[in-house]
N, C-alpha and C positions, 0 to 999 in steps of 0.2 A: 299795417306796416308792410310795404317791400321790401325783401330782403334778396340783393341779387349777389351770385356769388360766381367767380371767375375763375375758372379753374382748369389744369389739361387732364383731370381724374373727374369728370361729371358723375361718373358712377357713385364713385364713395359715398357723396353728396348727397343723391339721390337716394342709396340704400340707409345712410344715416334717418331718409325724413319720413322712413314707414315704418317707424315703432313709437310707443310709448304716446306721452302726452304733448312732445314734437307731433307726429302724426295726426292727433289730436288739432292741433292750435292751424293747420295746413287744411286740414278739412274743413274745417269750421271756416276759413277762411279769414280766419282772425291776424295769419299772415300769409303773404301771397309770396312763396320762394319762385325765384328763376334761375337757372344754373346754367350757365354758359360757358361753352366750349375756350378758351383761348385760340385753340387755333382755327377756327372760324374764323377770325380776326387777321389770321397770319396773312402777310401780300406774299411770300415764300409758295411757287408752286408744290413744295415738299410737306406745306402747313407747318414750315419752322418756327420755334417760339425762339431759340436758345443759339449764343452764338458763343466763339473764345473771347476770353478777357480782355482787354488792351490792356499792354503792360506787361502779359504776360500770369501764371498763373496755371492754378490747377482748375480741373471742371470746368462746365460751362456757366453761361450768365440770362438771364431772361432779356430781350430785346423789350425796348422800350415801347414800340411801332405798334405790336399788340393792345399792351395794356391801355397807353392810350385808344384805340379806337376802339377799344370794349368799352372802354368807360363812357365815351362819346356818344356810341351808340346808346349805352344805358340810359343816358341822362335825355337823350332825344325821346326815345321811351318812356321816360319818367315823365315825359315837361309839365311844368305847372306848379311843382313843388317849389314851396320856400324853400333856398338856399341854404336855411341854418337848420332846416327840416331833413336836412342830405347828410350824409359821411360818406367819402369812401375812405377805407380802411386797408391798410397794406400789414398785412403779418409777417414781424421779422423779429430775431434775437432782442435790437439795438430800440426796437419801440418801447412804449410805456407799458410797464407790467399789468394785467389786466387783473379788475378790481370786482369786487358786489360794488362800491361806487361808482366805477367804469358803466358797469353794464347795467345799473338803475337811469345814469345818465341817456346813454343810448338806447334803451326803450323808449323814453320820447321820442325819437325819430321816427319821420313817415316812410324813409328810404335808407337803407344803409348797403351798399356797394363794397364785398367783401372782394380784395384782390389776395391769391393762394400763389403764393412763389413757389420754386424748385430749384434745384441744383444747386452753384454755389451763390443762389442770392439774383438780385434783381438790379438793372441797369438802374443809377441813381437818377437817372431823370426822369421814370416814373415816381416818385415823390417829390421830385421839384413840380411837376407838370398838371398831378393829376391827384394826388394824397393828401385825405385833410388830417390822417392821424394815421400814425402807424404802433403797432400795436404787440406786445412780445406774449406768449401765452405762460412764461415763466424761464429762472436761471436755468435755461439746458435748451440744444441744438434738435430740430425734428428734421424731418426730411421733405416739410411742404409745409405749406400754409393749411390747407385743408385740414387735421385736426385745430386746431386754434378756432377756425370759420365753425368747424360743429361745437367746440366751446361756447363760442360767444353767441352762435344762433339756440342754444338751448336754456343759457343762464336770461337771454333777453325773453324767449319767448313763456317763461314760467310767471316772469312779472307782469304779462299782459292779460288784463282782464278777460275770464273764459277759460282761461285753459289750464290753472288750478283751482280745484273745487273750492278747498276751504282757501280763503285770502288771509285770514286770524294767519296761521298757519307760517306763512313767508314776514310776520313781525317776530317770530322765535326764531331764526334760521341763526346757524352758523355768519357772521362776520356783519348782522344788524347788529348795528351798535358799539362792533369794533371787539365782540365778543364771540367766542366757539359757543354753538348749544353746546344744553345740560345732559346727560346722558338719557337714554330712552329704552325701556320697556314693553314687553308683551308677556304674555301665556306662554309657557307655564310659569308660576310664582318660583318654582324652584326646580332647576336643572343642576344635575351634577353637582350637589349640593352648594350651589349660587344661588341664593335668594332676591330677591325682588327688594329693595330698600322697604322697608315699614311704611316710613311714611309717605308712600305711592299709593299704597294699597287704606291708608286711612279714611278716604272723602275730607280732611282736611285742606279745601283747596287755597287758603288762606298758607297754611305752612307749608303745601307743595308749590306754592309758587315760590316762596323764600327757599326753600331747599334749591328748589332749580336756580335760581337766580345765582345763591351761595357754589355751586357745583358750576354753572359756567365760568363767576370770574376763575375761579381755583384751576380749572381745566386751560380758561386762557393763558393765567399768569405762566403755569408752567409750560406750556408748548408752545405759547405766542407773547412772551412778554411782552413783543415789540406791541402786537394788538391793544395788549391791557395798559400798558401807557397809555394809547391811543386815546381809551374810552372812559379817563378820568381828567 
C-alpha cells in the first residue's frame, strides 16, 4: 500500500512513523508512506496555503489551488492504479465518523491520499474537485488533520499482513463483531489484594472461552449499548 499524506507539519508525520509496529510495517515495506509538504504546492512566492474567508469571518481558510496540485501531482506519481484502488481522504468534523469497518475497508486500497487541514477549515471546492470521502475522527474539534491521518494510518496498517505477529489475535479485538474485548490479565495472580478470576488460571479453555465471550457482551451492553444492538 501507498500511503501519501499532505500536510504543512511534515515533521509530525514523520516522527509519528519511527516507533512501534508503524515503524515496523515502513521498513519492511509493507507500506511505502510519502509526506508532502503543501506548500511545495503553493504558486504564492511567500509559500501561502491560507487566505480570509469571503463573506467575512474569523481565521483563516485553506486555498484550494494547493490541494488540488498535490493531489495531481500524487496521482501523476501513483499512475497505473485502479481508480476504486485510490482514496483521497479529507479529514474534517462534518465527514463520516471513522470505524474498525471504515478502516478494514480501506486496507484494501493500493493508495490512499491523506489531505491534513488547518485553521478554520478548507475551501469547499477541494471536496468538490478532488475528495472521494471525507472523514471525521470523532464528536470534538482538533486543530489539523494530521492526528486523524496518524489514526487511520496505524488502525489500517495493523490489519495488513506482516506487521502483527499473531493474526488469531485482531479476531478478538475491541469492536469485531460489534463487540468491546473481554477484560485481560498478566503476572502477578494477585496485586493489592485483586486476584486474577479463577477461571483464567484453570486450563479450562472450553469455559474460558465462554467466560470471555459472557464478559464482553456484559462490558458492551453497559458502555456501548448502541454496539450491543449492533451485534444481535
Amino acid at each position: 500500500m501507498i500511503v501519501d499524506v499532505v500536510t504543512i507539519f511534515p515533521q509530525l508525520i514523520k516522527n509519528f512513523a519511527d516507533y512501534g509496529v508503524i515503524k515496523e510495517a515502513f521498513s519492511k515495506e509493507i507500506i511505502r508512506l510519502n509526506i508532502h509538504n503543501l506548500r511545495d504546492f503553493s504558486k504564492d512566492r511567500h509559500r501561502k496555503v491560507d487566505d480570509k474567508p469571503y463573506g467575512g469571518g474569523f481565521g483563516m481558510v485553506m486555498m484550494v489551488q494547493p490541494f488540488f496540485d498535490a493531489v495531481r501531482f500524487i496521482k501523476k506519481e501513483n499512475k497505473g492504479l485502479k481508480s476504486e484502488k485510490q482514496k483521497t481522504i479529507l479529514f474534517t468534523p462534518r465527514g463520516k465518523v471513522l470505524n474498525q469497518k471504515m478502516i478494514k475497508e480501506l486496507s484494501g486500497m493500493e493508495n490512499i491520499i491523506m489531505l491534513c487541514g488547518r485553521y478554520e477549515g478548507v475551501d469547499e471546492r477541494v471536496s468538490e474537485l478532488v475528495v472521494d470521502l471525507e472523514i471525521s475522527a470523532g464528536d470534538y474539534v482538533l486543530t489539523g488533520g494530521e492526528i486523524p491521518a496518524m489514526i487511520l494510518i496505524d488502525g489500517i496498517a495493523r490489519l495488513l499482513p506482516g506487521v502483527i505477529n499473531s493474526i488469531e489475535s485482531l479476531d478478538v479485538e475491541s469492536f469485531e463483531k460489534n463487540l468491546l474485548e473481554y477484560p485481560q490479565y498478566t503476572r502477578p495472580s494477585v496485586f493489592r489484594n485483586r486476584r486474577v478470576p479463577e477461571i483464567l488460571l484453570s486450563g479450562n479453555h472450553a469455559e474460558i472461552e465462554k467466560w470471555r465471550k459472557e464478559k464482553s457482551e456484559k462490558i458492551t451492553r453497559e458502555r456501548r449499548p448502541d454496539l450491543f444492538d449492533k451485534s444481535f
